[in-house]
C-alpha positions in Angstrom: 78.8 84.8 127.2 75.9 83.8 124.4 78.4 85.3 121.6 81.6 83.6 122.5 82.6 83.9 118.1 82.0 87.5 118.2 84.4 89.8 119.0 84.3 93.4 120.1 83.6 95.2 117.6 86.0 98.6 116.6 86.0 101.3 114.2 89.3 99.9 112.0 88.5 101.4 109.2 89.8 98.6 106.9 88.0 95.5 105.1 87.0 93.6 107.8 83.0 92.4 108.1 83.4 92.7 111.9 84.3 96.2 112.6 83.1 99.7 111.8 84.4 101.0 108.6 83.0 104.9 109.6 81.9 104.7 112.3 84.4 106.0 115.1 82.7 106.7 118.4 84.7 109.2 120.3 85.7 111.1 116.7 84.5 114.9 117.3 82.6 116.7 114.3 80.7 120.3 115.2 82.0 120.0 118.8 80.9 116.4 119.8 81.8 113.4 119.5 80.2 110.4 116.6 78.1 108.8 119.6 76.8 112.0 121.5 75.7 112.9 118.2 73.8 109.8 116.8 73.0 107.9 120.4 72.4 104.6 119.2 70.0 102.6 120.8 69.0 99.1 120.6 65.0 97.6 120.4 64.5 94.7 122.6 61.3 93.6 120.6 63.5 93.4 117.1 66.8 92.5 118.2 66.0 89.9 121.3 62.1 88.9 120.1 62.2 88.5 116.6 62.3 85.5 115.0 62.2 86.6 111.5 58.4 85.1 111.3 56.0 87.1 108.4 52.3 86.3 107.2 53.1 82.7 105.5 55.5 81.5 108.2 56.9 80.9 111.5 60.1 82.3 112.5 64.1 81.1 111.4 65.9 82.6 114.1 66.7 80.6 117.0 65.7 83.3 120.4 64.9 80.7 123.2 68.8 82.3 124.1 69.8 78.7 125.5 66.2 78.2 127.6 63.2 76.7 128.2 60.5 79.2 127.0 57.8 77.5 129.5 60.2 79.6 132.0 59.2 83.1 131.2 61.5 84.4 134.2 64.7 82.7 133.1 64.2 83.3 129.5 63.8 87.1 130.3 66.3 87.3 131.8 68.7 85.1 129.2 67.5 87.8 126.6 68.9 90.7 129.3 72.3 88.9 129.5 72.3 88.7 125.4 71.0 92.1 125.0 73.9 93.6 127.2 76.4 91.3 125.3 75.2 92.9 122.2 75.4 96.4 123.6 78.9 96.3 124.7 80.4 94.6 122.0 78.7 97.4 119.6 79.2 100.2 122.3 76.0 100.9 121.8 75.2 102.9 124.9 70.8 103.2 125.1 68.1 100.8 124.5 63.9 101.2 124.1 61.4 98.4 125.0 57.8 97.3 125.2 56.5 96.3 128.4 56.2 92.8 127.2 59.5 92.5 125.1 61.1 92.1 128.5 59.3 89.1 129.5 56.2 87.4 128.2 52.6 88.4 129.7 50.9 86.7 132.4 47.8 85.0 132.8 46.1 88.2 134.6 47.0 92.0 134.7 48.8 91.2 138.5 50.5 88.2 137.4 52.2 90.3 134.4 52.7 93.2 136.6 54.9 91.0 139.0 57.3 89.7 136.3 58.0 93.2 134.9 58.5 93.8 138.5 61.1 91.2 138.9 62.7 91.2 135.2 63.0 95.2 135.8 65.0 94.8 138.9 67.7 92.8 137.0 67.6 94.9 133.8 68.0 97.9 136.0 70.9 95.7 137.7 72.8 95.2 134.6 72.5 98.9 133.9 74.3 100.0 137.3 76.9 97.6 136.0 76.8 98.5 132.6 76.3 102.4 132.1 73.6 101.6 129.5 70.3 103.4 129.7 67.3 103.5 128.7 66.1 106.2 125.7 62.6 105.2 125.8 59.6 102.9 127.0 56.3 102.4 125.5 53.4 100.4 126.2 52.2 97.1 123.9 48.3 97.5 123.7 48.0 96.1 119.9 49.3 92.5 119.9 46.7 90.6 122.0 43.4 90.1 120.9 41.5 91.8 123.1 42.7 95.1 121.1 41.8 94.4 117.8 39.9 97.3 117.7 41.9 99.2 119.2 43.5 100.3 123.2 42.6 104.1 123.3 39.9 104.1 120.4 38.5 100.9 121.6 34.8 101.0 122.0 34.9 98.8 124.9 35.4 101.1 128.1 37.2 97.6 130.2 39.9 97.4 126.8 40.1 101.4 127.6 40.8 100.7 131.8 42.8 97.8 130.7 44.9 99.9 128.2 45.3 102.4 130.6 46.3 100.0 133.3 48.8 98.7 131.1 50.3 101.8 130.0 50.4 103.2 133.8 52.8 100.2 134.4 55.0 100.8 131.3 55.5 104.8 132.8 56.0 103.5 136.1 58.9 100.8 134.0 60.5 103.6 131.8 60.9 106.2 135.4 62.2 103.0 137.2 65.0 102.4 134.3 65.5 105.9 133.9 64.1 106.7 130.7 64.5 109.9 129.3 61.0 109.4 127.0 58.1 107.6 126.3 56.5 106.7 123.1 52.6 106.3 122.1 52.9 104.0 119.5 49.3 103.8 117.8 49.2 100.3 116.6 45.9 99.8 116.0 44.4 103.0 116.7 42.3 103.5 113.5 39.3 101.7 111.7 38.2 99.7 108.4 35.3 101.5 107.9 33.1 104.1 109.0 30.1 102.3 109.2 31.1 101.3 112.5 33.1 104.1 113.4 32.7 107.1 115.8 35.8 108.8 114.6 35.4 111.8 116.4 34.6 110.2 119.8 37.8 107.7 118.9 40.1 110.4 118.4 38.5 112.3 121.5 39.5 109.3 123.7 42.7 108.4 122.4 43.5 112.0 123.4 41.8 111.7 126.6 44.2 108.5 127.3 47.1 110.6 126.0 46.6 113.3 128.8 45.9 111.1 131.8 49.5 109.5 130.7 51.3 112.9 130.8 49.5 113.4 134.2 50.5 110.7 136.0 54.1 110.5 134.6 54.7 114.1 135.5 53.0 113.0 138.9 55.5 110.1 139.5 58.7 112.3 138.5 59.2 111.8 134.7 61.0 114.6 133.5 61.0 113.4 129.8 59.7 114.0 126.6 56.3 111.9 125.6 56.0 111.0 121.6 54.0 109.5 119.4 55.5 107.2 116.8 53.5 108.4 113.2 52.4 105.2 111.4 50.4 104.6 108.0 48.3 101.5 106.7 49.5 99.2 109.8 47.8 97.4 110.8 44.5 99.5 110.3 43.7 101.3 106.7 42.5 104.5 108.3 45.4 105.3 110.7 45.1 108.1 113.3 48.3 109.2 113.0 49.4 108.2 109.2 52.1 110.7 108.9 53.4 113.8 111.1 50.8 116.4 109.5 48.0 114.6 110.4 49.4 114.2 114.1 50.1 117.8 114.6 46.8 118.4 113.3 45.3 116.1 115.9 47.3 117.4 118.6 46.2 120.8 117.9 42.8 120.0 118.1 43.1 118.5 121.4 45.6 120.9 122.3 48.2 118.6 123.0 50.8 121.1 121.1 54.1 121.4 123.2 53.3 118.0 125.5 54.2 115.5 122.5 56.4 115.6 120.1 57.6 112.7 117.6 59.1 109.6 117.1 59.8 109.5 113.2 60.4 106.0 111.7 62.1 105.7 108.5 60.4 103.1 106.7 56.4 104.6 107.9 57.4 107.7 106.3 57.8 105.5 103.1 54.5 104.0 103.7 52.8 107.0 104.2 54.3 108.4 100.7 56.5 110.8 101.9 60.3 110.8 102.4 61.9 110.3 105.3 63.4 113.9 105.2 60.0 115.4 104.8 59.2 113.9 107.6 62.1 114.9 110.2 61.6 118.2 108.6 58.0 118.6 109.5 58.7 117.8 112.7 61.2 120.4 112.8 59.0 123.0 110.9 56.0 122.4 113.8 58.5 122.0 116.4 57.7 118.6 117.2 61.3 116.5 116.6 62.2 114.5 118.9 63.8 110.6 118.0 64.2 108.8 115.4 63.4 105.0 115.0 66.5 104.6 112.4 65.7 101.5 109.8 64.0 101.4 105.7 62.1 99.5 103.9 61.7 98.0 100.8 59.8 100.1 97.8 58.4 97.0 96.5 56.8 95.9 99.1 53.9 97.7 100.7 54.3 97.0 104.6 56.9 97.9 107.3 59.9 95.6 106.6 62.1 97.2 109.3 65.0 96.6 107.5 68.8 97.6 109.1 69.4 101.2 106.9 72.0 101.2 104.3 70.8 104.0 102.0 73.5 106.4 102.6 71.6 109.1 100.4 68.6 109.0 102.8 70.6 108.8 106.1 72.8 111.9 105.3 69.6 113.5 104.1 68.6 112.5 107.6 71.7 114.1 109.2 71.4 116.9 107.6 68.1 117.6 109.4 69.0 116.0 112.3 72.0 119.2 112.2 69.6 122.1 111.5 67.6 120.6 114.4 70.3 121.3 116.6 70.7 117.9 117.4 69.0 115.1 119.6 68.2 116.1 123.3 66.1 113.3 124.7 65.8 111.1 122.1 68.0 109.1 119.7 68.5 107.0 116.6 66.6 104.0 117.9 67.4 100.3 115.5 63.5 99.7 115.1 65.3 97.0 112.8 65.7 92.7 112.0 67.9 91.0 109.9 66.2 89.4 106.7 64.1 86.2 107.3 67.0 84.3 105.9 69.8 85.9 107.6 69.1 83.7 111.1 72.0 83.4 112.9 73.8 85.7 115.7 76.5 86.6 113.3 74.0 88.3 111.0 72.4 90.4 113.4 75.3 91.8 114.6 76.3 93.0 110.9 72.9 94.4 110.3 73.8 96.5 113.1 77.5 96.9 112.4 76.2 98.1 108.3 72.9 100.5 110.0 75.4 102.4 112.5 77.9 102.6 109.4 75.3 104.0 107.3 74.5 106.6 110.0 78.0 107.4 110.4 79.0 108.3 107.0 75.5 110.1 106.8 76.4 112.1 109.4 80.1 112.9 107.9 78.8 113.7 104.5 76.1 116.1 105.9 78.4 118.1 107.4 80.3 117.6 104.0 77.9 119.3 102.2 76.9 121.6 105.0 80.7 123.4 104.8 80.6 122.9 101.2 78.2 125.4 101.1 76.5 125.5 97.5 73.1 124.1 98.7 72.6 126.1 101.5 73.6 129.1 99.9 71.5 128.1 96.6 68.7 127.9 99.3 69.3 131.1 101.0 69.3 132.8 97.2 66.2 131.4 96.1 64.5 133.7 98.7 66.2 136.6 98.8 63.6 138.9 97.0 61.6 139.0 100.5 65.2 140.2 102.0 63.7 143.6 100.9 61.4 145.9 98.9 58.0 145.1 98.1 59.1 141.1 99.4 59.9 142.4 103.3 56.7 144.5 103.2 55.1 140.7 102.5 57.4 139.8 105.3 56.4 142.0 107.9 52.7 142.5 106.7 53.2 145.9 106.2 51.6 145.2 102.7 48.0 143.8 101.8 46.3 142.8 99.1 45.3 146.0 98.0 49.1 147.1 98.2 50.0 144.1 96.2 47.7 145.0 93.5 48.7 148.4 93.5 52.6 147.2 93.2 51.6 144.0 90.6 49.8 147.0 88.1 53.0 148.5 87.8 55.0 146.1 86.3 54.5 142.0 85.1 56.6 139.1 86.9 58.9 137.4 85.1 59.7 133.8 85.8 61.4 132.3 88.9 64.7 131.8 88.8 65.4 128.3 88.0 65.3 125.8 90.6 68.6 124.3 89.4 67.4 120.5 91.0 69.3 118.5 89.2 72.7 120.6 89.6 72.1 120.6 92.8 71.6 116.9 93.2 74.5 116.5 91.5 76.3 118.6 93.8 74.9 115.9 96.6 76.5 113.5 94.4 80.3 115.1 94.0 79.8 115.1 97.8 78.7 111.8 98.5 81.0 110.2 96.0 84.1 112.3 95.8 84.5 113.9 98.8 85.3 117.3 96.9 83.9 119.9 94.8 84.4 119.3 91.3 82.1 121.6 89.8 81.7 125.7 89.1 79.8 126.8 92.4 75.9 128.3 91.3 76.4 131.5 92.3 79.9 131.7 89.8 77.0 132.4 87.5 75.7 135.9 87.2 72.5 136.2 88.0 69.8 136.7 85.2 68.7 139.9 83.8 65.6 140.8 81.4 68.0 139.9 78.5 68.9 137.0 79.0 67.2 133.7 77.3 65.4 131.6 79.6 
């Protein structure tokens, strides 16, 4: 045991820093219980990797897990036995990896290939054991050198093979461990400037990459979803896949629509100026969601701080969409997520998980809150209802063009919208999230306008 001080932790409900406060796994709410609904998932790069290192310095977190790190084969596999301490003492039931999260990379391609080989075996081991699986695998093509200009949009064709070696390993990793996706995380797919840039031809062979993936995973028996993780300003200023409009827009182009869908990540929906409900719910609109990589970051700072979430505003808004998705199938809320460089010890990054599946839990009670509550959704349903009928269901159905809108618009002039009513209805979020009860007049109490009355 790595953790000996740190107990198991339970949902008590009570003040105590080591135990869930809302979070109550086997609690049904809409049918299932808190887990089936959020599926929780662990990230072997943040939680066993990270050191808390940034740009002006090296890391504060002790991860050697008791070895010598000149031993890549016992220190992988002392960062399995942590990693499955962690799990069970949070209950968290999934994790996601890099290839080379599990153990460091070799020398050669065959050399690295063998230790995934052997660290594999005793992950996959500890899983029999265990009942943990895997949610999803992906691929590390950005970190060494050799793709600083990129894996799939390189414009060396041996960094393209290599990429594509590496990433037919990682498939062959996430079928082994029974994976139920796998994520193309872009990286460094993008450029600095055009003025050495073949966009086009970049994009054309990122998605030429793309479909020799889903190819040779269907070929080898993968039955899951593929996704690829949106991701703005990181490291490259002209991303490929800023935000989940652009990446639609790309995979309709290459007609790539239906094969991938998305892995949305908090804190890159931030960076790419959007929140992270827009996000989810242009995912949903395009019919694209799939997982969630579940952390924030901080406004103030312009890059991706992974923080562990605590904004319960933003994770019910999450819920909430998560909900009128109909839930997770394949995918999860992955903890793409580190402590603070100053919070180093084990002790901390057990509470930053303990406060993220907290924050998830109470955003997922207060969704529902507001859901039955029903004055937003029925606001919503009002705001729209003059294309229930007349001249708005002729819209609708496109029984009516534009000369039948002219015709219709001569006869009479438009008055105003009805009011959008945005900050009632925010504060309506608010009595929800903070009282746990209506305490207002419901909208619709109000009669509706007529010609006569002020506006």
């Amino acid at each position: 045991m790595l953790f000996p001080e740190i107990p198991v932790i339970q949902y008590k409900n009570q003040d105590d820093h080591l135990a869930f406060r809302w979070y109550n796994p086997d609690e049904v709410i809409l049918g299932k219980t808190m887990k089936e609904h959020l599926k929780f998932a662990l990230a072997w790069w943040h939680t066993l990797c990270g050191e808390g290192a940034d740009m002006f310095g090296g890391g504060t977190a002790d991860k050697s897990f008791g070895t010598d790190r000149l031993n890549p084969m016992a220190h992988a596999k002392a960062k399995t036995d942590a990693g499955f301490e962690i799990m069970h003492k949070l209950g968290i039931e999934y994790f996601c990896f890099h290839d080379h999260d599990l153990v460091a990379e070799g020398e050669t391609l065959a050399e690295s290939n063998k230790r995934l080989d052997e660290i594999t075996d005793y992950i996959k081991k500890k899983m029999d054991e265990t009942g943990v699986k895997c949610l999803w695998g992906t691929c590390n093509a950005f970190s060494h050198k050799r793709f600083m200009a990129g894996a799939g949009t390189s414009p060396s064709a041996d960094i393209f093979a290599y990429a594509a070696a590496k990433i037919k390993k990682a498939v062959e990793l996430t079928v082994k461990l029974g994976g139920t996706g796998y994520v193309f995380w872009g990286g460094r797919e993008g450029y600095e400037t055009l003025l050495n840039t073949d966009m086009k031809f970049e994009q054309d062979n990122l998605a030429r990459l793309i479909r020799m993936t889903i190819e040779y995973a269907r070929s080898i028996g993968f039955k899951g979803d593929f996704y690829i993780e949106p991701k703005p300003m990181e490291p490259s200023k002209h991303q490929y896949d800023v935000d989940v409009a652009t990446t639609c827009n790309f995979l309709r182009a290459h007609g790539l629509m239906g094969e991938v869908k998305m892995n949305v990540e908090a804190n890159h929906a931030t960076l790419a100026g959007h929140t992270f409900q827009h996000e989810l719910r242009a995912a949903i609109d395009n019919g694209v969601f799939g997982s969630i990589d579940a952390n924030e970051g901080d406004l103030l700072l312009g890059w991706d701080t992974d923080q562990f979430p605590s904004d319960v505003y933003t994770a019910t808004m999450c819920m909430m969409e998560v909900i009128r998705a109909g839930g997770f199938t394949n995918g999860g809320l992955n903890f793409d997520a580190k402590p603070r460089r100053m919070s180093y010890d084990a002790e901390d990054l057990y509470h930053g998980f303990i406060t993220g599946m907290d924050t998830y839990a109470l955003g997922l009670r207060k969704a529902v809150q507001i859901i039955e509550d029903g004055r937003v959704g029925n606001f919503l349903e009002e705001r729209y209802v003059s294309y229930k009928s007349g001249i708005g269901a002729d819209i609708v159905s496109g029984k009516a063009g534009l000369a039948e809108l002219e015709a219709y618009s001569l006869q009479r002039e438009p008055q105003l919208p009805a009011s959008g009513r945005q900050e009632m209805l925010e504060g309506i979020v608010n009595c929800v999230l903070f009282e746990g009860k209506p305490r207002m007049r419901r909208w619709n109490d109000v009669p509706p306008p007529t010609e006569n009355t002020p506006r």
